[in-house]
N, C-alpha and C positions, 0 to 999 in steps of 0.2 A: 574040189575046185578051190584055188585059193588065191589070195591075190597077194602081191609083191609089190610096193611101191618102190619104186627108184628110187635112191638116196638124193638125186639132184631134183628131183619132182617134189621130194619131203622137204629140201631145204628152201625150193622156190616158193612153195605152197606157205609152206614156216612164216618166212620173210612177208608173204601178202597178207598173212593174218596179222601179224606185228602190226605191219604201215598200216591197215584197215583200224585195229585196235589203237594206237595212238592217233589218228585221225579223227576216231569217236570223243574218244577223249577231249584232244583240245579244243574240238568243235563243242562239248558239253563244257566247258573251261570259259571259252568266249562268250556262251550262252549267258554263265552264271556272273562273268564282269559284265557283261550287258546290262542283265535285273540289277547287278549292286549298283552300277553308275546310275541308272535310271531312280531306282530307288532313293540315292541321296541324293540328287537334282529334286525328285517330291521334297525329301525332306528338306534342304535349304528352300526351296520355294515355300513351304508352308511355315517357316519360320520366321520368312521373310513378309509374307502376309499378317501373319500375329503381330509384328510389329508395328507393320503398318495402322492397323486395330487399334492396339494399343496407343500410339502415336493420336491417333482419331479420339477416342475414346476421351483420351485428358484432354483434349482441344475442347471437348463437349461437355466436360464439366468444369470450364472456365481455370484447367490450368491442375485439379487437383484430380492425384492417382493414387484410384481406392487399392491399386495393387501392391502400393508404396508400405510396408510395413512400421516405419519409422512412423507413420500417421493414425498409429495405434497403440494403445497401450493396453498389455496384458498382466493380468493377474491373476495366482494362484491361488488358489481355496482349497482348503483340506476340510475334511468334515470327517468324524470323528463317532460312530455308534456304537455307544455300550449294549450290548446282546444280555450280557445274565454279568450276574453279581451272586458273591457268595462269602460270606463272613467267618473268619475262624479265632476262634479265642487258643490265646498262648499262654 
């Protein structure tokens, strides 16, 4: 017993697995610019709150922001340990 597919059943068949397959697809497509759009909407929003914050923040210390780097001054230190010592005559 064997079976025989029709060459016009093969190519129907063919063609609704494609449209099927590319339909998964861009619907997995749309999915994924959904989570990105959504995603960078969080992100501008919470950056847009940090600002806010921050904005608050020097209001409540009468103007000065401890974030301000220029309101700092750094210095380097080297420190320097001699481990062994050893003497040779020439």
């Amino acid at each position: 017993f064997s079976f025989r597919i029709d060459k016009t059943y093969e190519k129907k068949f063919d063609k609704a697995d494609k449209e099927l397959a590319f339909k998964r697809q861009l619907d997995a497509t749309k999915a994924k610019r959904a989570l990105r759009s959504k995603f960078r909407e969080r992100v501008a929003r919470l950056k847009q709150l940090k600002k806010q914050q921050k904005e608050e923040k020097v209001l409540l210390n009468n103007g000065y922001d401890s974030d301000d780097e220029t309101n700092y001054t750094t210095k380097e230190v080297a420190i320097e340990t001699i481990l062994s010592t050893k003497e040779e005559v020439v």
